[in-house]
N, C-alpha and C positions, 0 to 999 in steps of 0.2 A: 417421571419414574422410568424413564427408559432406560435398555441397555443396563440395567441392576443387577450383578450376580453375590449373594449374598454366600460363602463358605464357612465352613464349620468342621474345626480340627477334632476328628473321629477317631487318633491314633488311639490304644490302652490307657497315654496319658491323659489326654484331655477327656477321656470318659471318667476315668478314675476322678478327676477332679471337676464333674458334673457337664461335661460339656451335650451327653445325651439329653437332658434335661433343657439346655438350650436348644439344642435342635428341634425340640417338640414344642417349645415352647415359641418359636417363629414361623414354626409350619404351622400350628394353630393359628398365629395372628396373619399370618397369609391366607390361610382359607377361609378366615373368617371375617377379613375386611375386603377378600378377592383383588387380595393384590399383586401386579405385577413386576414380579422380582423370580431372578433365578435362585432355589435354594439346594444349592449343592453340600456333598459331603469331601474332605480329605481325610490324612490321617496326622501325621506327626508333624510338625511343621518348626519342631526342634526345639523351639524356646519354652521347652516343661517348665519352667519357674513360671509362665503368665498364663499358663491354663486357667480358665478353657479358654482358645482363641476363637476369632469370629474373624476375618475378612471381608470386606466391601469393596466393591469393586462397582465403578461408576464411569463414568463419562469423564471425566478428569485426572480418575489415577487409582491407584489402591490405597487402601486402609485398613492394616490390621491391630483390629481392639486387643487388649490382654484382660483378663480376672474378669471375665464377662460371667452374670449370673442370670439369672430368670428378668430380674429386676430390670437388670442393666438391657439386656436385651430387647426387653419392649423399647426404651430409649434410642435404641441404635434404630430400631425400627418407624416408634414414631418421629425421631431428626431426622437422622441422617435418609430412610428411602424415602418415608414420604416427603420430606422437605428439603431433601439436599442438604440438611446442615451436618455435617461433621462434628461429632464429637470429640474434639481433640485431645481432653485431660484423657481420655481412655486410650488413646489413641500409640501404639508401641513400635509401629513402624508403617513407615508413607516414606513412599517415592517425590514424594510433593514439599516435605518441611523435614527439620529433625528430629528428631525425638530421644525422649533420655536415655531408648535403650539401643539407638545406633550402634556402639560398637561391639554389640554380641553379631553383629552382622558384619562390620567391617574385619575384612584379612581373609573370611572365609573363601573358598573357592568350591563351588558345589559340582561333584563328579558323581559320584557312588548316591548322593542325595538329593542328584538334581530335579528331581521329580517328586519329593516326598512334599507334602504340604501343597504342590501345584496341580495333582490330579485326584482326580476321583479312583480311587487303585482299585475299584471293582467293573471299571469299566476299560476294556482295550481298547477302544475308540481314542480316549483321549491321552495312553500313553502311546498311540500312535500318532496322532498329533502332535506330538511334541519329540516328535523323531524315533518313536520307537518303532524297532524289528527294520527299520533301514541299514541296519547293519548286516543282520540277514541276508535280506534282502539283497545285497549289494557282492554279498559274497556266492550269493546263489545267480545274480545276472552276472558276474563277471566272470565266476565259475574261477574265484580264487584259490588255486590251489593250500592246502593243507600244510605242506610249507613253509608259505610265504606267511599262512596267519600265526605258526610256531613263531616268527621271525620276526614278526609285526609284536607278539608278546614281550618277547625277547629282547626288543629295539628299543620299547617304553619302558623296561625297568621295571615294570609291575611285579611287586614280591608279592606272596600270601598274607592277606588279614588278619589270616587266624590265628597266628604269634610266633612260626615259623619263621616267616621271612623266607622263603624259600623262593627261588625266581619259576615265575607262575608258567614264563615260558619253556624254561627247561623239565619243568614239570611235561607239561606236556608233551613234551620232544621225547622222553624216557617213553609214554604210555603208547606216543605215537608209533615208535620203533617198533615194537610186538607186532607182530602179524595175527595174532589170533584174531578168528572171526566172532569172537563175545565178547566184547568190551565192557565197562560200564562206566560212568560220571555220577560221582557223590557231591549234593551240596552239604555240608555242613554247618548245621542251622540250628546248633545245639551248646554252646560257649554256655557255661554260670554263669560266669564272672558280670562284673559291671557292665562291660561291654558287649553281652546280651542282650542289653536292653538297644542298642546299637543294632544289632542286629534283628531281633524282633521289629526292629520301628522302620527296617528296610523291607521287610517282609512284608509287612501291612500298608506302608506305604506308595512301593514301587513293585509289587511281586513280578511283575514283568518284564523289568530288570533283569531280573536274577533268573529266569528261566530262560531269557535271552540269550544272556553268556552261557547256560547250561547249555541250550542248543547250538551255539559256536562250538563250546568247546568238547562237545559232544562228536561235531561232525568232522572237526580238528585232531581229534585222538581216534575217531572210530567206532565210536562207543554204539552201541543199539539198544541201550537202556537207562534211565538216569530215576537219581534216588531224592528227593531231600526229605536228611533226617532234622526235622523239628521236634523241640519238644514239646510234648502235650500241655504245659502250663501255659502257651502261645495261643490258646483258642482263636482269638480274631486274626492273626496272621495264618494260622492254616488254614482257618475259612476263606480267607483272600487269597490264598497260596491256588487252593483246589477249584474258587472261581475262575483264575486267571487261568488256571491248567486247561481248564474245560473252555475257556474259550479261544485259548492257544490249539487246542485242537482242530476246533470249528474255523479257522479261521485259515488249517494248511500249515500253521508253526511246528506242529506233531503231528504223528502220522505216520505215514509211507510215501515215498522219493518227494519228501517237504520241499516244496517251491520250487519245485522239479528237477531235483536232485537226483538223478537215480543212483535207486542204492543205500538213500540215506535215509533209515527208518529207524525213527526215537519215539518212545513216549519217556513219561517221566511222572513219577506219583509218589503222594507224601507218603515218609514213615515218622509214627508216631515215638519218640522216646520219652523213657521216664522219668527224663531230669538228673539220670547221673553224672556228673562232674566228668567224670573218667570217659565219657564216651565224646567228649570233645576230643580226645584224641581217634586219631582215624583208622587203629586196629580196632580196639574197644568199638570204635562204634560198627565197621563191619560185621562185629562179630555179633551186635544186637540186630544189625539188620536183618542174620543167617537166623535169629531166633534166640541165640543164644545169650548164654550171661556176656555184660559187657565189659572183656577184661582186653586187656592188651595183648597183640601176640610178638615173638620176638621175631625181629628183624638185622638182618631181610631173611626172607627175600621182601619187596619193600610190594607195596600195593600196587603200583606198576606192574610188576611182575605177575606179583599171586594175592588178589587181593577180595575184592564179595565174588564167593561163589570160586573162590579161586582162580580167578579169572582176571585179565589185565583193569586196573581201577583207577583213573583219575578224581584225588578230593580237590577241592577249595570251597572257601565258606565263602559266607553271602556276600560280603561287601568286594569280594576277590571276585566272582563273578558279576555283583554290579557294572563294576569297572569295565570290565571287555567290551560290549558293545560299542559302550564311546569311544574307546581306543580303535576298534577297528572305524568307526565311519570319521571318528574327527583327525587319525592318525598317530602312529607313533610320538613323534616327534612333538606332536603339540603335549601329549601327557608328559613326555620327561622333559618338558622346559618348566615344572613343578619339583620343588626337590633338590635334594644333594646328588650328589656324584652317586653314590653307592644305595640310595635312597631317592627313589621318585616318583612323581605324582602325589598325591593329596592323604590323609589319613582320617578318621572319622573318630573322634572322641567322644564318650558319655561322663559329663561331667556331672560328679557328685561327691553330697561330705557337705565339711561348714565352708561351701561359697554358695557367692548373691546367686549366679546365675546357673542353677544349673539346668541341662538340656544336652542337646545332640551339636556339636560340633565338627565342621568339617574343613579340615586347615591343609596347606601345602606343608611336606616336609619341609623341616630346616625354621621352622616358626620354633624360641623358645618355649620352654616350660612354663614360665614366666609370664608370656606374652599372651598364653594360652588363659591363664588364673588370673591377671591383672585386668588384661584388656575385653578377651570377649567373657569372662566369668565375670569380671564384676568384683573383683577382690572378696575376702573375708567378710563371713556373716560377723553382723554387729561390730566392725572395724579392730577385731582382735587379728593376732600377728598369725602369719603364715608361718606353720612348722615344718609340712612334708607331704608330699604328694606319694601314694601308693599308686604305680603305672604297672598294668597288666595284671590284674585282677589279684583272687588269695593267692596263684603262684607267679607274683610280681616283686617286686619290691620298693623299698620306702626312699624316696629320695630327698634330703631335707633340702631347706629352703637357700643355703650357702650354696647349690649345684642347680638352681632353679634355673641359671641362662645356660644350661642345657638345650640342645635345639635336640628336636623330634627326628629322629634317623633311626634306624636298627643299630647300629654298630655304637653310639654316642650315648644311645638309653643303655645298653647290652654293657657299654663301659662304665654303668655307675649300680650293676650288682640288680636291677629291674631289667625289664623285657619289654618290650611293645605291646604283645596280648593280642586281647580283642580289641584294645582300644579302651579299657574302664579308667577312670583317672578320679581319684579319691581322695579330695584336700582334705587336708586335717590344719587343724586351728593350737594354739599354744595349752587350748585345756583339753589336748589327747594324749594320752599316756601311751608311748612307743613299747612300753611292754607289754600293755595289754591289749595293743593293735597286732603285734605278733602274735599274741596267745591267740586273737578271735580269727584270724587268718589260718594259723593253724589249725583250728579248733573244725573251720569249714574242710581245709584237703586232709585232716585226718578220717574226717566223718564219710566224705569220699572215693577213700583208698577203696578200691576193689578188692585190697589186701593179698594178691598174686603174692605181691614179694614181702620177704622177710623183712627188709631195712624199710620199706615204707610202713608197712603194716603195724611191726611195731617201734620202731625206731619214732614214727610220727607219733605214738600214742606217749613215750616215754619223751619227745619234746614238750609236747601238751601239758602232763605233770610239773613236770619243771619250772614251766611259765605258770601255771595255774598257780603253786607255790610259791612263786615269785611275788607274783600278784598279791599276793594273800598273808604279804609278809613272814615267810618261812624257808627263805630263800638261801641257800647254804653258798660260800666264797667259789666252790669248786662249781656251783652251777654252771656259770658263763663255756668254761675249756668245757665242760659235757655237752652242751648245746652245741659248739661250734663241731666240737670228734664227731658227734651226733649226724650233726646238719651234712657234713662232707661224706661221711660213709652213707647218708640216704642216697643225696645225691649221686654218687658213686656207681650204686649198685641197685637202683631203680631201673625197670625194665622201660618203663613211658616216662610221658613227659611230665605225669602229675607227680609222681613222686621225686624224678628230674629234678623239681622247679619247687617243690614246696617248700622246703627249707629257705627260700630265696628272703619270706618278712622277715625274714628272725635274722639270719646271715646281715640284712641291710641295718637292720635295727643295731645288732652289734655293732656295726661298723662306726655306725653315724650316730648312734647313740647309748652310746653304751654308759656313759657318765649317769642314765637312769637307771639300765640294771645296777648299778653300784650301788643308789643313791637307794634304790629297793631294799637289798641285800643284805648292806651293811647299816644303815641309817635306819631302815624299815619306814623309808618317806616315800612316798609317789611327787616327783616335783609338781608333775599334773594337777595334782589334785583329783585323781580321779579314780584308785583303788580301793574302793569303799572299806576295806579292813586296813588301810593304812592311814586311815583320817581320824584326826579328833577334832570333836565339836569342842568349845571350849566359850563360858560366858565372858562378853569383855568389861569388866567393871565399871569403866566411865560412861558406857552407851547404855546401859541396862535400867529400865525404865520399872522394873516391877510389874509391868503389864498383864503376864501369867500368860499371856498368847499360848507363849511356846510350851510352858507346861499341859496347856489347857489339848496340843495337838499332838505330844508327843505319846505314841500308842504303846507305850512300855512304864509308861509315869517316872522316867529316868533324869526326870527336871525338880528340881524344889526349888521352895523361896514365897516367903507369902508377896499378897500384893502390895508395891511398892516397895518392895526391898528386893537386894542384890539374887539374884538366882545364881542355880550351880549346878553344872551337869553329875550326875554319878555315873564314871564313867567303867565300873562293872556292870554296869546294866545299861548301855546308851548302846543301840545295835548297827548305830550309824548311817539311818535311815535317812539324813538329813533335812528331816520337815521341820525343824525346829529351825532351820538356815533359811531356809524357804518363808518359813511365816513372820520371819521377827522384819517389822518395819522399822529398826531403829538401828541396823548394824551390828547389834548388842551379840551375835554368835559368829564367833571367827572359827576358822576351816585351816586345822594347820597339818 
């Protein structure tokens, strides 16, 4: 049993899906047979479909188990440490053989995640290990001018995460120009969307990362203060956030004239938010950090200029300041040899919806849509057809599956009516109704709106009607032309970017599917099958057994028919519940 380090994925997900449970449950059989194995903690380790995970790590190679429970755990414990035997049906990824779920791993290229899953993110020790704060470091013994690291940004192409796109070097080349001596650097660590969870799983994973690049980019712009705003629904990421701070302090990362900089004095400390949508944008959220309500304020002048405290302010979110460090120690040139022309280095997806795999993906620009759902996703749950991937969360949009060898760029998503985002990506399967995937999209950036403006405020509440009616079979011919006047006058005449972008499900929906608003409308059919006021249950005569199952379940008694004879729904009183589709074992209740 030598040289044994036994891991245990600790992100939000694998707790959520008991992996705390395993942990206590191998630390008990360690102490209590006094055995020697290392048992360490990580966090996310990306593959959320096989939580909880467990990794072994031996004298031979690694072994990471998937669906590991109490049970199984003793197993891994009495084979594989005490006896060297490997369990390999559990077994979901080894450097040693293949395994079935190889290609959620194959194509990736890990940048922004290169650390999640490989360290203990409560301790700096071991993100220095594995190269971290050499970036720092490097710019503090070289005494790299402030310039050259604008230029170094600049050189790798690095855009913003946060769904901008904005080049992260010229960002900072505007915050740099100002002469004021009060600077400040915003992380933005507050996204809804899907790809929140992306970002939450970087926080708890690698927090020293991300405070890395905040002290780059901190000593880059001039800053003498830095913020990230998290929201409160992130418990274990701000707890890890505030470890890492405190020990980035102790350690010379924060402080006064850091690593012997003179001159260069940062700290940096969390702010809590409360989860509003609207404060992903980076007025709104200044304006919760000043105390205030979080609405958007008009621009410019831009945050650069006048921005917390009215003072010169650099934002980017978490996965945009992951990125830095590596780009300054491994160099420009190696991150844009990832990517398109206009798009480069790696992007980070949170894949979810009806596919096999979902989890944290981290792929090079210029990977299709396609390549993304097929290959490391794992195709569609239950082997039903791909209809549309939602990319960039509620103000993203739908892109059906005809446009799926779409490659990953800003400009190439941006040309099919969707955005980049945070990264959330949202299969949908042939049994999703594309109108009521716009209604529940809008249904979130209505609820949202800070209501500043007129056209989002109520412009989005009077899209929502419309869809809800639709939905609900009450759908008038003139709907569609109101939706769209609707959708372009929000967009129009929104102050920010939520109300910007929010018409974007509905606008794509139309485009790409609109043969379903029709089919609503005029037909009063959901093709779906999926608008509950648009379905009828209906008995099928040749299957129908007389069983009474279904009478026996249905909680309105909207079934008749004695036993063994033909039943028959009354469909004034059937409220469409569909348990009667649900229980019948015989076919006998068709869904039209």
């Amino acid at each position: 049993m030598k040289n044994i380090q036994v891991i245990v994925g600790l992100g939000s997900c694998g707790i959520a899906a008991g992996a705390n449970k395993v942990y206590d449950k191998i630390l008990a059989l360690k102490t209590l047979d006094k055995l020697n194995f290392d048992l360490k903690k990580t966090s996310c380790i990306g593959m959320c479909f096989r939580e909880p995970l467990v990794e072994i790590i031996d004298e031979d190679g690694s072994y990471l188990y998937g669906n590991i429970d109490e049970n199984k755990a003793v197993d891994l414990i009495e084979y594989h440490v005490k006896n060297g035997e490997p369990i390999k049906e559990l077994v979901v990824k080894s450097d040693l053989f293949e395994t079935p779920d190889k290609n959620f791993f194959e194509g990736q290229v890990k940048i922004a995640l290169r650390n999640c899953g490989m360290i203990d993110p409560e301790k700096v020790e071991e993100y220095e290990a594995r190269g971290g704060y050499k970036a720092l470091r490097m710019i503090a013994d070289m005494k790299i001018p402030q310039t050259e690291i604008i230029q170094k940004m600049i050189d790798s192409g690095l855009r913003g995460r946060g769904g901008g796109g904005f080049s992260t070097g010229m960002k900072w080349k505007f915050a740099n120009a100002n002469k004021s001596n009060e600077k400040y650097i915003i992380c933005n660590a507050d996204e809804g969307d899907p790809g929140a969870f992306m970002d939450r799983s970087l926080l708890e994973g690698d927090p020293h990362a991300v405070i890395e690049g905040m002290i780059i980019g901190a000593y880059t712009i001039g800053a003498t203060a830095g913020v990230i705003y998290c929201r409160a629904e992130y418990p274990l990421a701000i707890k890890r956030l505030n470890i890492a701070l405190e020990q980035a302090r102790k350690k010379g990362f924060l402080g006064k004239n850091i690593l012997g900089i003179e001159g260069f004095n940062l700290d940096i400390y969390v702010k809590e938010g409360a989860g509003a949508f609207v404060c992903g944008e980076e007025t709104a959220l200044i304006a919760s950090v000043e105390g205030e309500r979080g609405m958007p304020r008009k621009r410019p002048p831009f945050p650069a200029e006048s921005g917390l405290w009215r003072k010169p302010t650099n934002i980017n979110n978490v996965e945009t300041f992951a990125n830095v460090p590596w780009i300054i120690y491994n160099g420009s040139q190696e991150y844009a040899k990832y990517g398109t022309e206009k798009s480069k280095g790696t992007k980070v997806f949170a894949l979810t919806g009806k596919i096999n795999n979902g989890g944290l993906v981290e792929v090079p620009m210029g990977i299709t849509i396609k390549e993304i759902i097929y290959k490391l996703g794992g195709g569609i749950q239950g082997g039903k057809k791909f209809k549309a991937v939602q990319l960039g969360g509620p103000s993203g949009g739908c892109i059906p599956e005809y446009l799926s060898n779409t490659i990953v760029d800003y400009d190439s998503v941006n040309a099919t009516g969707a955005i980049m985002g945070s990264g959330g990506m949202v299969v949908m399967d042939e049994t999703t109704c594309m109108v009521d995937m716009a209604r529940f999209f809008l249904d979130f950036t209505q609820k949202e709106s800070c209501g500043k403006c007129t056209f989002c405020r109520i412009g989005t509440k009077r899209m929502l009607e419309i869809l809800t009616r639709i939905t609900e079979g009450e759908g008038r011919e003139s709907d569609v032309a109101t939706l769209e006047e609707l959708a372009y006058q929000i967009k129009d005449s929104s102050l920010c970017g939520l109300g910007q972008t929010a018409p974007n499900p509905v606008l794509t929906t139309l485009k790409y599917f609109k043969d379903e608003f029709v089919a609503h409308i005029l037909e009063k059919k959901c093709p779906a099958k999926s608008c509950k006021k648009l379905l009828t249950y209906e008995v099928h005569k040749k299957n129908c057994t007389g069983c009474t199952v279904c009478a026996k379940n249905c909680p309105v008694n909207a079934i008749e028919g004695e036993r063994k004879q033909l039943h028959f729904i009354k469909q004034d009183i059937c409220i469409k519940c569909g348990v009667c589709f649900t229980k019948c074992k015989f076919n006998a209740i068709t869904l039209s």
